[in-house]
VMD Tcl script that builds the backbone (N, CA, C; Angstrom):
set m [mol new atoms 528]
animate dup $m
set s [atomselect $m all]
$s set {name element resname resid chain x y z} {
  {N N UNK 1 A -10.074 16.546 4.571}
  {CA C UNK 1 A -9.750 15.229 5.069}
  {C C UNK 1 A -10.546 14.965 6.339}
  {N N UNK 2 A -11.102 13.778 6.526}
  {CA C UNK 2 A -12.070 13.249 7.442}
  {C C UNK 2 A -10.914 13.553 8.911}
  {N N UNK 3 A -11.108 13.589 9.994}
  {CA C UNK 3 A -10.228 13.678 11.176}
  {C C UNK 3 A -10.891 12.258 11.873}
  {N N UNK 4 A -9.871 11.485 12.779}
  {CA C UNK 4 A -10.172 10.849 13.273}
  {C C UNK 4 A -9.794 10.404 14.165}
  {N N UNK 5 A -10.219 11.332 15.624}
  {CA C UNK 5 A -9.654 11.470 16.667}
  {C C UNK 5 A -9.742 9.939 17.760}
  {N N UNK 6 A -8.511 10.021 18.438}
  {CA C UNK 6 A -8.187 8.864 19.097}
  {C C UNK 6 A -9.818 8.440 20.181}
  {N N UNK 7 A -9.729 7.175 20.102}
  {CA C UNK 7 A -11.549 6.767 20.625}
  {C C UNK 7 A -11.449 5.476 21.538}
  {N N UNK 8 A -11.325 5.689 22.773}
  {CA C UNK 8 A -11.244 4.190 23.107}
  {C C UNK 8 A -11.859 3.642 22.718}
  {N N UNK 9 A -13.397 3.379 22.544}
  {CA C UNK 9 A -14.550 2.571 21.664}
  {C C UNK 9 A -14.048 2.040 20.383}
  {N N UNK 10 A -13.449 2.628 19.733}
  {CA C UNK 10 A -12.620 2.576 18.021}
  {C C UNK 10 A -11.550 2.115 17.567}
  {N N UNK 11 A -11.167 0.293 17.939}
  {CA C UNK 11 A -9.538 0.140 17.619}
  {C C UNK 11 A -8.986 0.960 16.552}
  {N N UNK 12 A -9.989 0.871 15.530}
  {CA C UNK 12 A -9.430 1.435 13.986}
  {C C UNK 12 A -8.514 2.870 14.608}
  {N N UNK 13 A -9.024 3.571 15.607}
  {CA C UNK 13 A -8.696 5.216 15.771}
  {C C UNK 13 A -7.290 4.835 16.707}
  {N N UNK 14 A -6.964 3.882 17.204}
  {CA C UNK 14 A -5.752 4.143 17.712}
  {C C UNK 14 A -4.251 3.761 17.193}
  {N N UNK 15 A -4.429 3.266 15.535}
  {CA C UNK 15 A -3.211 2.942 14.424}
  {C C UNK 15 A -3.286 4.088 13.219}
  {N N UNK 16 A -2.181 3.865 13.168}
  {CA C UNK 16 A -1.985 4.280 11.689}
  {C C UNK 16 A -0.903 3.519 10.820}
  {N N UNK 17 A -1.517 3.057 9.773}
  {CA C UNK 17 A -0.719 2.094 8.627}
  {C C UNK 17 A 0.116 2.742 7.604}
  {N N UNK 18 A 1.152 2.217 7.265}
  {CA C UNK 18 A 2.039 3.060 6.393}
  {C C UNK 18 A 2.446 2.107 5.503}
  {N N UNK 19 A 2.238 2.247 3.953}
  {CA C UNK 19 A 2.975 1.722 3.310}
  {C C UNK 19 A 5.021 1.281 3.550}
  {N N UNK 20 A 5.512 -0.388 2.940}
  {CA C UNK 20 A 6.733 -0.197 2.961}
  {C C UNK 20 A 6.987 0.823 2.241}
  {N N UNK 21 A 7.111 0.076 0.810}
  {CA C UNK 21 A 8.511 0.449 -0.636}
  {C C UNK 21 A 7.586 1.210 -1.034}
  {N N UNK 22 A 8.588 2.696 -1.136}
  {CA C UNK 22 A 8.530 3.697 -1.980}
  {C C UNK 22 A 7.520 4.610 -0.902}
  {N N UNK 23 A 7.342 4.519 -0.086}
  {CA C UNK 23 A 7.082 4.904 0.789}
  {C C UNK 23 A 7.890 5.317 2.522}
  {N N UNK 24 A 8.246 4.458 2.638}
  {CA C UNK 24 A 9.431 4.460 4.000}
  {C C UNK 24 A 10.858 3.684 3.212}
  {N N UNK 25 A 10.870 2.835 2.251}
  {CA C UNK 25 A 11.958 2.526 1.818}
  {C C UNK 25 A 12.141 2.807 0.463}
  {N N UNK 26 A 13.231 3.827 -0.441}
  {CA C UNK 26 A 13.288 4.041 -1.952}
  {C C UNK 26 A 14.169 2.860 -2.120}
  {N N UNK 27 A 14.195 2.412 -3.105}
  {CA C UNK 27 A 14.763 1.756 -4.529}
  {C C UNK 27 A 14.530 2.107 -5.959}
  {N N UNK 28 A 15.376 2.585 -6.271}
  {CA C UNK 28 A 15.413 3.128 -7.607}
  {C C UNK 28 A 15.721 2.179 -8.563}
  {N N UNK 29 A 15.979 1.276 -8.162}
  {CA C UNK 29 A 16.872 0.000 -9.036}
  {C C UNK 29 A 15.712 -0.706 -9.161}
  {N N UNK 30 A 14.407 -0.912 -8.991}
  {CA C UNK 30 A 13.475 -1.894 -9.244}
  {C C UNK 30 A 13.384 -2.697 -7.842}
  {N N UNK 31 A 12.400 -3.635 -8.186}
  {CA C UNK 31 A 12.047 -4.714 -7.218}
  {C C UNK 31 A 13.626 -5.576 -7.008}
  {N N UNK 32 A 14.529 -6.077 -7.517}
  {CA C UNK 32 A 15.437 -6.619 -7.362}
  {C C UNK 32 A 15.036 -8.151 -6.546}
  {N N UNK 33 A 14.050 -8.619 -6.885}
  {CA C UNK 33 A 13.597 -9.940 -6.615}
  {C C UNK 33 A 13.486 -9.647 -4.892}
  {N N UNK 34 A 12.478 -8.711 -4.512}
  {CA C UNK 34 A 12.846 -8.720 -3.017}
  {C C UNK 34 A 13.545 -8.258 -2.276}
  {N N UNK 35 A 14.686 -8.459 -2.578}
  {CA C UNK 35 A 15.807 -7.742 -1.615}
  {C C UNK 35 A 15.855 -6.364 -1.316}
  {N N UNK 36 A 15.469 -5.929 -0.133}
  {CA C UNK 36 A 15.805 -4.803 0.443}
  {C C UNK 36 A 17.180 -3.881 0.781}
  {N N UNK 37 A 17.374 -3.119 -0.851}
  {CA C UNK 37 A 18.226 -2.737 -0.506}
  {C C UNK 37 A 18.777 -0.843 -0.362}
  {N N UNK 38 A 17.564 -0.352 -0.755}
  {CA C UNK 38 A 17.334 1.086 -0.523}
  {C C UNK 38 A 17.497 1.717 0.674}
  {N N UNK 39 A 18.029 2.920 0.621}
  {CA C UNK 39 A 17.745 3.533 2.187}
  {C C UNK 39 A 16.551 4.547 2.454}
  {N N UNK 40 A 16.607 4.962 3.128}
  {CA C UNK 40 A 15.221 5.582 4.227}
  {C C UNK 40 A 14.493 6.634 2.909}
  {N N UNK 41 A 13.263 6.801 2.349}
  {CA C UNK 41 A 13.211 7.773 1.674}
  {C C UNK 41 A 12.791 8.954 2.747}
  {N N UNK 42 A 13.640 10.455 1.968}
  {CA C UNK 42 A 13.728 11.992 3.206}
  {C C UNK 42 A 12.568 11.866 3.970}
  {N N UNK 43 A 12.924 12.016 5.464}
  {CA C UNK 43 A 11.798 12.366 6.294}
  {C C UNK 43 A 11.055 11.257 7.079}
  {N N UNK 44 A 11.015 9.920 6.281}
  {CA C UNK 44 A 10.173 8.991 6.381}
  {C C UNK 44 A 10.214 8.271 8.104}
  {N N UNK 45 A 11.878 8.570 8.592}
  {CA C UNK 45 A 11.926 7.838 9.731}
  {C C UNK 45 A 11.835 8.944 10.622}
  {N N UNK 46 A 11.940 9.951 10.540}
  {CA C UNK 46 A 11.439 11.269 11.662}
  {C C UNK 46 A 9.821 11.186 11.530}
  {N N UNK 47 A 9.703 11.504 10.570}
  {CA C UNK 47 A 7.734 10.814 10.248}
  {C C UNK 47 A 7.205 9.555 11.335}
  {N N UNK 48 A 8.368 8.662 10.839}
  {CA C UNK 48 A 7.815 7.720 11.489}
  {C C UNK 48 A 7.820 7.451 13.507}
  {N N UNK 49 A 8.750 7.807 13.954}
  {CA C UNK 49 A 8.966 8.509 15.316}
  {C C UNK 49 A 7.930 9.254 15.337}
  {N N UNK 50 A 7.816 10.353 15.173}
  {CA C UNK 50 A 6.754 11.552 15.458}
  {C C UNK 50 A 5.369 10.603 15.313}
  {N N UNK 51 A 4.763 9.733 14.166}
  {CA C UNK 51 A 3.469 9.387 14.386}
  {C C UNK 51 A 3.752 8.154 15.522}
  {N N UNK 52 A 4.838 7.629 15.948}
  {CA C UNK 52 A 4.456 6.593 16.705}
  {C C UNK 52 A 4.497 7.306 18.019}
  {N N UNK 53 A 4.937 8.348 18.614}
  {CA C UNK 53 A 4.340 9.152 20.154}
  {C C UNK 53 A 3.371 9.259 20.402}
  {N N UNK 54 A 1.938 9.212 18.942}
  {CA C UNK 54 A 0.776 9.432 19.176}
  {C C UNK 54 A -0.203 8.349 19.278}
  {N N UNK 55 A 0.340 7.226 18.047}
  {CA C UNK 55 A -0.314 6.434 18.073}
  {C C UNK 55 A 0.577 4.749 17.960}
  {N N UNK 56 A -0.259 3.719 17.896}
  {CA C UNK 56 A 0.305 2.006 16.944}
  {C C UNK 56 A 0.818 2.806 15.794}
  {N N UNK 57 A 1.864 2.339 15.122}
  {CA C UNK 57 A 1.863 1.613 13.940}
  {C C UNK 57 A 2.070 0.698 13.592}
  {N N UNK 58 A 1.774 0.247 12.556}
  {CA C UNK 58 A 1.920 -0.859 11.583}
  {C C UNK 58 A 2.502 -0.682 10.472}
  {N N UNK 59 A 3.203 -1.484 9.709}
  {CA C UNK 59 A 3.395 -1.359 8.241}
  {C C UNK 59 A 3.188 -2.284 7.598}
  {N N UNK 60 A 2.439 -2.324 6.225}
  {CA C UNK 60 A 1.704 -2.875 5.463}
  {C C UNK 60 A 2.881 -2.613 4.283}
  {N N UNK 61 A 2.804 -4.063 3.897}
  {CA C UNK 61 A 3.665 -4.641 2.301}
  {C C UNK 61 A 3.044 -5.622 2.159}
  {N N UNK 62 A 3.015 -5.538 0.437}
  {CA C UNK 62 A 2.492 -6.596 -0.140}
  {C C UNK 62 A 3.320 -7.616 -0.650}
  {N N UNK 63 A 4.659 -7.824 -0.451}
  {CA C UNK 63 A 5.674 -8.328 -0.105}
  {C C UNK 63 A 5.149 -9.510 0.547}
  {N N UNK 64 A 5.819 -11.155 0.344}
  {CA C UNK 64 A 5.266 -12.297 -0.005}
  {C C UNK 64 A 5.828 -11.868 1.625}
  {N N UNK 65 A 5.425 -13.130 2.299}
  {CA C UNK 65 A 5.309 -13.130 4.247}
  {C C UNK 65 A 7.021 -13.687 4.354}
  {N N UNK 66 A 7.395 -14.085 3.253}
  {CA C UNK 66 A 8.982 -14.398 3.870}
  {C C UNK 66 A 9.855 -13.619 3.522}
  {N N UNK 67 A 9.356 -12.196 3.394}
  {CA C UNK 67 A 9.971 -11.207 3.341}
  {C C UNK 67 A 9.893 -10.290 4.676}
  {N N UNK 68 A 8.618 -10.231 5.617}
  {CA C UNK 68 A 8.550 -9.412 6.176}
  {C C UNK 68 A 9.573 -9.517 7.532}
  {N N UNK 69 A 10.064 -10.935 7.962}
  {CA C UNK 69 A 11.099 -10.825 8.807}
  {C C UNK 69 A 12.446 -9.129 8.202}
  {N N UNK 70 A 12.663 -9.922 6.927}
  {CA C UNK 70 A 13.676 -8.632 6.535}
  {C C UNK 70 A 13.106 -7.670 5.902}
  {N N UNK 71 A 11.845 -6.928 6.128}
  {CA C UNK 71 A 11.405 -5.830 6.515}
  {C C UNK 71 A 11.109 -4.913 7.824}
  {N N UNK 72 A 10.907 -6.341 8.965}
  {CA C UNK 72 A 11.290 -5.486 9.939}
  {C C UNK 72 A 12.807 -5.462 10.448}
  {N N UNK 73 A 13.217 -6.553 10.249}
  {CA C UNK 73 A 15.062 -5.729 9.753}
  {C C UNK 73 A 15.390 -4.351 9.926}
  {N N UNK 74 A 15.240 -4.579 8.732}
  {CA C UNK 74 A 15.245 -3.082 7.997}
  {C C UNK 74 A 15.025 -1.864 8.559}
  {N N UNK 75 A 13.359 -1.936 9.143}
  {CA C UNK 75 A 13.197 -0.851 10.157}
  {C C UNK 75 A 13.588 -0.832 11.417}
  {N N UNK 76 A 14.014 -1.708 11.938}
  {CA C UNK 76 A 15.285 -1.617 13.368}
  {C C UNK 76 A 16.554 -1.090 12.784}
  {N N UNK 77 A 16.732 -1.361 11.855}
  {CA C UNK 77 A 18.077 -0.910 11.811}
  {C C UNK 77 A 17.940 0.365 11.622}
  {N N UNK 78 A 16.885 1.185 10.841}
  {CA C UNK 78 A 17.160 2.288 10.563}
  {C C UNK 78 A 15.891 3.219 11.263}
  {N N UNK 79 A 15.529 2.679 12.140}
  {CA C UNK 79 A 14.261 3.568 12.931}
  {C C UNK 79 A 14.856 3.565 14.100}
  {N N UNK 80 A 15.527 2.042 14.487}
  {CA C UNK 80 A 15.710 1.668 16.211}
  {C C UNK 80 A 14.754 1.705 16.713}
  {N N UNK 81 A 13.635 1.403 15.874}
  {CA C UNK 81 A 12.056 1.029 17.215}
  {C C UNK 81 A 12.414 -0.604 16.912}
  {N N UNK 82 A 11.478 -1.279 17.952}
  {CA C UNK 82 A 11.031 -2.613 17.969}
  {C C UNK 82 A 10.449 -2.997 17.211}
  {N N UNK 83 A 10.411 -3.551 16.563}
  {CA C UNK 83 A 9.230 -4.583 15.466}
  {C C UNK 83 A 9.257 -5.734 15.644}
  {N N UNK 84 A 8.042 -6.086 15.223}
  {CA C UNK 84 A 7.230 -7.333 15.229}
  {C C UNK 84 A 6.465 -8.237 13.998}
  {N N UNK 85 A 7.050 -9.245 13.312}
  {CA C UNK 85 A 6.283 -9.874 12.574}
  {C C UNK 85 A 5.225 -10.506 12.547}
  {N N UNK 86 A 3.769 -9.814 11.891}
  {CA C UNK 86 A 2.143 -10.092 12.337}
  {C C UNK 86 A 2.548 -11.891 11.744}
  {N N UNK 87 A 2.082 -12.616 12.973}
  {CA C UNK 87 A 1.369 -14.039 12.816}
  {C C UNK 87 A 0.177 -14.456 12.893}
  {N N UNK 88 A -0.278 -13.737 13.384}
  {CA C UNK 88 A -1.590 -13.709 14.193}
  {C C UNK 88 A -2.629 -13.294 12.645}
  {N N UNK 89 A -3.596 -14.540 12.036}
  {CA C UNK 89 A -4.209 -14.623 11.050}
  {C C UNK 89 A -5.672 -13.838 10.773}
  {N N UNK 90 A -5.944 -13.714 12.630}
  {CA C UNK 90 A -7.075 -13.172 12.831}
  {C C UNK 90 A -6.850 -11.586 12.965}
  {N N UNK 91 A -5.789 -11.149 12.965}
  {CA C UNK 91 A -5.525 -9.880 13.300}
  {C C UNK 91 A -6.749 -8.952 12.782}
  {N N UNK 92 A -7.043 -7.590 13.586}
  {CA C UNK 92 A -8.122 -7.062 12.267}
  {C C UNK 92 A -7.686 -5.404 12.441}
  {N N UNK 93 A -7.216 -5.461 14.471}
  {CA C UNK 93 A -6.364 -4.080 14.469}
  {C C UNK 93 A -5.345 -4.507 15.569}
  {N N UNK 94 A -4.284 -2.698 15.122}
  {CA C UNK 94 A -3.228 -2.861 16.271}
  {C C UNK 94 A -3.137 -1.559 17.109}
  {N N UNK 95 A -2.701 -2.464 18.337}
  {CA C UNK 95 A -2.503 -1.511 19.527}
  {C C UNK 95 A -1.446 -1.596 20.205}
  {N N UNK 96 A -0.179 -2.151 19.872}
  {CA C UNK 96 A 0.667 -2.509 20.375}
  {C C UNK 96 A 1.842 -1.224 20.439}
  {N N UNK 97 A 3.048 -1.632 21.071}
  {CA C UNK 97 A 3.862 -0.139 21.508}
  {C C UNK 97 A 5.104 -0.220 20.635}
  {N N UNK 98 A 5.210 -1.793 19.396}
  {CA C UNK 98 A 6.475 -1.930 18.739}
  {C C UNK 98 A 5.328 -1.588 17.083}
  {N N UNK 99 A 6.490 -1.977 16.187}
  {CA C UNK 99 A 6.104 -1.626 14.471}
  {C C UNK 99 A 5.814 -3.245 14.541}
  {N N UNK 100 A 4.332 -3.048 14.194}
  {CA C UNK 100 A 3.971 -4.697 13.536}
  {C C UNK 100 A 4.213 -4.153 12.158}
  {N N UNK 101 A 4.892 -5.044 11.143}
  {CA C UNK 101 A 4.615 -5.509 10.186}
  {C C UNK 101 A 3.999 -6.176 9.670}
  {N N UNK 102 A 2.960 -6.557 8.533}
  {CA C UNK 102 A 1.959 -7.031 8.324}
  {C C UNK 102 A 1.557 -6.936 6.660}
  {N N UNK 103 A 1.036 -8.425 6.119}
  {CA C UNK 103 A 0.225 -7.959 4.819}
  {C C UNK 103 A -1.321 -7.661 4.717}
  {N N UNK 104 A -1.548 -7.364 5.988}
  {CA C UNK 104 A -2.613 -7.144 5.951}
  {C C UNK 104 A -3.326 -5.715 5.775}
  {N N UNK 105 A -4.399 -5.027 5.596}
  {CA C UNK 105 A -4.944 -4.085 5.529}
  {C C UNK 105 A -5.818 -3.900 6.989}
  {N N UNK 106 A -5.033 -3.569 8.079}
  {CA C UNK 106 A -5.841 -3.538 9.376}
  {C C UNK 106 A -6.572 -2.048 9.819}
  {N N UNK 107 A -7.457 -1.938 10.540}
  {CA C UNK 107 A -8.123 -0.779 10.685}
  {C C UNK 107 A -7.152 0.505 10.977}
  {N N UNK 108 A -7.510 1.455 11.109}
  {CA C UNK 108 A -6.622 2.645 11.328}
  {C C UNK 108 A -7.062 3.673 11.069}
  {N N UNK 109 A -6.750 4.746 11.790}
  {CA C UNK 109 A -7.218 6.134 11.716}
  {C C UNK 109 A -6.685 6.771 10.160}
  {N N UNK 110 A -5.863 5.810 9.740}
  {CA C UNK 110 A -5.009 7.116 8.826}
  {C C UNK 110 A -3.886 5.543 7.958}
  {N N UNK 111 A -3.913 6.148 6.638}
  {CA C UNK 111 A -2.954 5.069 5.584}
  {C C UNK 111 A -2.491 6.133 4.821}
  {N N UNK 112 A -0.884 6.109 4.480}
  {CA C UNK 112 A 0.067 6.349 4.742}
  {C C UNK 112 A 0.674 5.267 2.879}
  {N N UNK 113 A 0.267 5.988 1.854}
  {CA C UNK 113 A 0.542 5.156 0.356}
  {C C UNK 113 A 1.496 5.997 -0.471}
  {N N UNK 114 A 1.918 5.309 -0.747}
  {CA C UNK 114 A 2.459 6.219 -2.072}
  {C C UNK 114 A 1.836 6.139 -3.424}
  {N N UNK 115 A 0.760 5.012 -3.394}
  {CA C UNK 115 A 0.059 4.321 -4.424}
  {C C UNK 115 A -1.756 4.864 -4.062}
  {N N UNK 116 A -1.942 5.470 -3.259}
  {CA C UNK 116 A -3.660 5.361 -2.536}
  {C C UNK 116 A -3.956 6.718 -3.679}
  {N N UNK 117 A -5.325 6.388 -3.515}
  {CA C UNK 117 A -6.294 7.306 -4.133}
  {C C UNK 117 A -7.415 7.547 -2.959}
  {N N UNK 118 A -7.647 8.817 -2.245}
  {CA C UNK 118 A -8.381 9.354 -1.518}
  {C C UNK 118 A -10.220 9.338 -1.864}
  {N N UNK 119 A -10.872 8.227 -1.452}
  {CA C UNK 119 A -12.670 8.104 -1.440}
  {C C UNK 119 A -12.779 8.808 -0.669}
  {N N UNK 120 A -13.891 10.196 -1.512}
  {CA C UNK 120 A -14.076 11.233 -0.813}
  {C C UNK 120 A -16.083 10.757 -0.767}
  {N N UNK 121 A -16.719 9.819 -1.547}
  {CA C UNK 121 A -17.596 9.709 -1.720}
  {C C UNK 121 A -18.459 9.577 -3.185}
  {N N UNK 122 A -17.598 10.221 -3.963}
  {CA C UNK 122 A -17.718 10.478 -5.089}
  {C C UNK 122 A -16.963 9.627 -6.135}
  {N N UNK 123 A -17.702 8.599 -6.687}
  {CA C UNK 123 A -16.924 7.499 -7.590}
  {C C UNK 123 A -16.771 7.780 -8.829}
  {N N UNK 124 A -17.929 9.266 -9.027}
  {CA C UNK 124 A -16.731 9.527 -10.641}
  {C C UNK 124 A -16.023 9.970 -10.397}
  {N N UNK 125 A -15.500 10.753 -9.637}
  {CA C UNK 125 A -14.260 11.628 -9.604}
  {C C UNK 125 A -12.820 10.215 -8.995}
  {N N UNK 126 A -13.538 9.318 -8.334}
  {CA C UNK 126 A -12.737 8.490 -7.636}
  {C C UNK 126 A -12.513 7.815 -8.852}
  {N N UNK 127 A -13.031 7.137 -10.080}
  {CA C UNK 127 A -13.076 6.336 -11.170}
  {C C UNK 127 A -12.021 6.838 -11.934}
  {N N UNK 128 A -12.301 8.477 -12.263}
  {CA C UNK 128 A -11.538 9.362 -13.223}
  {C C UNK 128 A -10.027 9.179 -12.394}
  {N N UNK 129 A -9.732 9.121 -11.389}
  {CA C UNK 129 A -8.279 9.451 -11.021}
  {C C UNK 129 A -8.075 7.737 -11.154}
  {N N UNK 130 A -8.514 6.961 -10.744}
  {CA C UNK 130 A -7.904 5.377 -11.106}
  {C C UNK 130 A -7.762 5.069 -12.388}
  {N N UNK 131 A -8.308 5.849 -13.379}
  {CA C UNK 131 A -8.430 5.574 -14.577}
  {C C UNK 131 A -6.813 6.251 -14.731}
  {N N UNK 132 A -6.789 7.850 -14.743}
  {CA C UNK 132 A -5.177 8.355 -14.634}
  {C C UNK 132 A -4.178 7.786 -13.935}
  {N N UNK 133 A -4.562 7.226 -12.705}
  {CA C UNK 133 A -3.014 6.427 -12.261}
  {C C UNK 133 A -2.308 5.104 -13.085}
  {N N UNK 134 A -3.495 4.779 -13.434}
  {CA C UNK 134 A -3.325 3.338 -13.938}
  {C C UNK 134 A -3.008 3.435 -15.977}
  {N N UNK 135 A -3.290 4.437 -16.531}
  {CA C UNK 135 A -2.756 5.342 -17.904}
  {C C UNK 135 A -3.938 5.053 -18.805}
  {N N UNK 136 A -5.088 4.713 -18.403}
  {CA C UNK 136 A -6.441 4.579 -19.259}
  {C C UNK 136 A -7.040 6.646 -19.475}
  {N N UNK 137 A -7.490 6.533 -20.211}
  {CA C UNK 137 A -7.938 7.573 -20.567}
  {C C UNK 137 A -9.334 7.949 -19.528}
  {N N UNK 138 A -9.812 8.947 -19.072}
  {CA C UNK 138 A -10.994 9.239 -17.976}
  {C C UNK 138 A -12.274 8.769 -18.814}
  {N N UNK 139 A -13.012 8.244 -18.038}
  {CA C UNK 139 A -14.081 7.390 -18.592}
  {C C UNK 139 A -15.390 7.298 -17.347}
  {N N UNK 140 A -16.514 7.257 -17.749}
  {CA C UNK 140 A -17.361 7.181 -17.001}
  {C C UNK 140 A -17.702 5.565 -16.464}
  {N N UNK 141 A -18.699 5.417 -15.648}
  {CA C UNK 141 A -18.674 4.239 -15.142}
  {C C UNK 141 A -19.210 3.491 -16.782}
  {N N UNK 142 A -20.514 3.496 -17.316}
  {CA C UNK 142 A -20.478 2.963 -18.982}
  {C C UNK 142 A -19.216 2.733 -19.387}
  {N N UNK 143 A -18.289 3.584 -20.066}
  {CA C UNK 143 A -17.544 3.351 -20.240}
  {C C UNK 143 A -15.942 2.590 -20.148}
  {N N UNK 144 A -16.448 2.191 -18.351}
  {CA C UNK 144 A -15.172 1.064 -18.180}
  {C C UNK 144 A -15.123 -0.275 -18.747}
  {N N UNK 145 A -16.120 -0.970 -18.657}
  {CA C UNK 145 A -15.984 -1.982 -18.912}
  {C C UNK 145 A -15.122 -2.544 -20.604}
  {N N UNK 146 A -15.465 -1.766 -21.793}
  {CA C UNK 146 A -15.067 -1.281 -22.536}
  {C C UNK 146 A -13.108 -0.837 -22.422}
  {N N UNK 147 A -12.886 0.247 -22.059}
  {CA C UNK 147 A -11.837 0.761 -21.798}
  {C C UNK 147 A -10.937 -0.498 -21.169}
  {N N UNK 148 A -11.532 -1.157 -20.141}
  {CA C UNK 148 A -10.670 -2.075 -19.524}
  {C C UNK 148 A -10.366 -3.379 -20.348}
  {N N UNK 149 A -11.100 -3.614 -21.189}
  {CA C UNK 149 A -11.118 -4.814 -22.247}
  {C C UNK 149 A -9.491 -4.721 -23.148}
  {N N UNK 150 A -9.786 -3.384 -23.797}
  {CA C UNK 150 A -8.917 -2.126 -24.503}
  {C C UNK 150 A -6.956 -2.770 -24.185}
  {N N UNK 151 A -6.155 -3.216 -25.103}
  {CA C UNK 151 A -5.191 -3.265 -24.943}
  {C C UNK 151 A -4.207 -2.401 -25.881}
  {N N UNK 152 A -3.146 -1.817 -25.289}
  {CA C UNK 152 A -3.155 -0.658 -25.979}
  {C C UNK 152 A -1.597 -1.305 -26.783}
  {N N UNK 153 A -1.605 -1.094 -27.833}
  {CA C UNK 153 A -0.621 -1.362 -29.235}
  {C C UNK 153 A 0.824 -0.954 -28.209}
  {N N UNK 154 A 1.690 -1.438 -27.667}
  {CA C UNK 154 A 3.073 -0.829 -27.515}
  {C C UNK 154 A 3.756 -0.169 -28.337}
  {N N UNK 155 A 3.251 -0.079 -29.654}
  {CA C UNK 155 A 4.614 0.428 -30.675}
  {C C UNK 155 A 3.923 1.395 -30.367}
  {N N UNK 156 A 2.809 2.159 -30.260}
  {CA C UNK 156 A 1.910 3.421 -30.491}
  {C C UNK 156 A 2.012 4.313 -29.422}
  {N N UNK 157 A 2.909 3.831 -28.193}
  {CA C UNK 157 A 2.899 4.256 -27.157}
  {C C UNK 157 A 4.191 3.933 -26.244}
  {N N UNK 158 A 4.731 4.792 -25.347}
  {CA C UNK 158 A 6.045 4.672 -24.773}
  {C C UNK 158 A 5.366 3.983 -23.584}
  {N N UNK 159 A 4.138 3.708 -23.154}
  {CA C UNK 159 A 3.255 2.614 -22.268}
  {C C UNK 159 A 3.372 1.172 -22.474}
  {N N UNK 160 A 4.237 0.708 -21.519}
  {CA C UNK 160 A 3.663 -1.218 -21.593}
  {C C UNK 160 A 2.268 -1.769 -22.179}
  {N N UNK 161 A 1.883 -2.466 -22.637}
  {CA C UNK 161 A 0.851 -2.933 -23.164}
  {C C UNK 161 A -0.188 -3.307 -21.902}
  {N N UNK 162 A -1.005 -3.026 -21.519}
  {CA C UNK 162 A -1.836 -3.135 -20.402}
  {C C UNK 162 A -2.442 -4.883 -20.506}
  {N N UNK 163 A -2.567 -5.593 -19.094}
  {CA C UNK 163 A -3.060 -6.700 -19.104}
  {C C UNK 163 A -4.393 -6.652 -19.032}
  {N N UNK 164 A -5.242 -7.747 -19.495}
  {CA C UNK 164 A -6.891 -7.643 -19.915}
  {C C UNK 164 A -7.056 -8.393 -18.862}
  {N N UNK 165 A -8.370 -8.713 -18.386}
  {CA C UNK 165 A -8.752 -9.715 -17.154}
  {C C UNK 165 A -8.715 -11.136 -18.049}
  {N N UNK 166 A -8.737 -11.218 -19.941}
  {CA C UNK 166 A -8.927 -12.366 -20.038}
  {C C UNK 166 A -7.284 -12.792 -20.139}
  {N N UNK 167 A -6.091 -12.085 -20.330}
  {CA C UNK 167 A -5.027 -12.137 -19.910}
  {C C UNK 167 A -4.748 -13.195 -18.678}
  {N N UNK 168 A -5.055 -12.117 -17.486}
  {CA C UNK 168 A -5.236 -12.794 -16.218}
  {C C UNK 168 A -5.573 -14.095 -15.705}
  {N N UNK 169 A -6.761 -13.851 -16.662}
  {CA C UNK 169 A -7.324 -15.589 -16.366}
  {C C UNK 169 A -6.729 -16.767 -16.680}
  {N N UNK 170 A -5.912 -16.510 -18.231}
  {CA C UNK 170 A -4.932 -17.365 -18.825}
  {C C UNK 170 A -3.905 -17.658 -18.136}
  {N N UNK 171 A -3.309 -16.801 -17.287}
  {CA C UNK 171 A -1.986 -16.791 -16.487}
  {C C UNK 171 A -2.374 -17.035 -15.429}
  {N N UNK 172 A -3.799 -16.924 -15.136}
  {CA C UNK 172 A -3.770 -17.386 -13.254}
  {C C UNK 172 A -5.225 -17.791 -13.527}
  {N N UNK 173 A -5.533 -19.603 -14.026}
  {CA C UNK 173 A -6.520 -20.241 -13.991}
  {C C UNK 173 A -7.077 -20.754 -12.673}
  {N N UNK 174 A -6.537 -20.515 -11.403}
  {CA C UNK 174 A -7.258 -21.081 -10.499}
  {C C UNK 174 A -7.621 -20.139 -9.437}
  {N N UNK 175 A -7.372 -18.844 -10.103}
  {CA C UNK 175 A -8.483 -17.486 -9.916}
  {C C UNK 175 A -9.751 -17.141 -9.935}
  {N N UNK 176 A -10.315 -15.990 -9.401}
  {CA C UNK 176 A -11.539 -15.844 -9.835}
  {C C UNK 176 A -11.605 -14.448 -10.906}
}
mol reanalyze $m
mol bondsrecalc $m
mol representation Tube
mol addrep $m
């Protein structure tokens, strides 16, 4: 793992971003339209204390913006740090001494997913594991475009039927 020691020169080096859900908050019950109603997953708020002595944090959800008031909720109630809901459009990093919340992807020494895949440099090996998270079979770069077209029969498989980009387009025409 790359190290990336604190830099005054380097906003990115003085945060670290942490995923919300399924990350600092479990729900086992599904999305439940939003509502936050899981408690702390093990460790996550001693984690979260211990990295904030060293550095910012932030937390990053992709959670629509009129959620993140009751996400930082959430983490007052069960961290007792301060938080802060990001308004600020231009944001790009944080240095602040409370938990911004945020949908943004801001610089940082260090991200904190339950969902991330580690770029080590190497995009087949990086390709092959997105291909496994996501339940496509390992495929070379040739071979994605293909594979991703590929919708897979539900009866043939205990797998949801995967969405196609021409899917996408049908359901969200004023996309790119």
């Amino acid at each position: 793992m790359t190290v990336v020691p604190l830099d005054p020169a380097s906003p990115a080096s003085h945060a670290v971003g942490i995923d919300f859900d399924q990350t600092l908050v479990a729900h086992d019950d599904g999305w439940q339209d939003g509502r936050i109603y899981g408690k702390p997953v093990p460790g996550a708020i001693e984690s979260l204390h211990a990295l904030k002595q060293v550095r910012s944090v932030f937390i990053m959800t992709a959670r629509p913006r009129r959620f993140h008031a009751a996400v930082a909720g959430w983490l007052r109630e069960h961290s007792g740090l301060e938080t802060l809901v990001d308004e600020d459009p231009e944001r790009a990093y944080w240095q602040g001494d409370c938990l911004l919340v945020t949908n943004k992807k801001l610089g940082a020494a260090v991200y904190i997913d339950d969902r991330a895949i580690r770029f080590t440099g190497d995009w087949t090996a990086t390709l092959a594991q997105a291909h496994h998270a996501i339940g496509l079979p390992a495929a070379g770069p040739a071979t994605t475009a293909a594979t991703a077209a590929t919708v897979t029969d539900p009866a043939a498989t205990d797998r949801p039927a995967r969405t196609t980009p021409a899917d996408l387009a049908r359901r969200f025409p004023d996309r790119c």
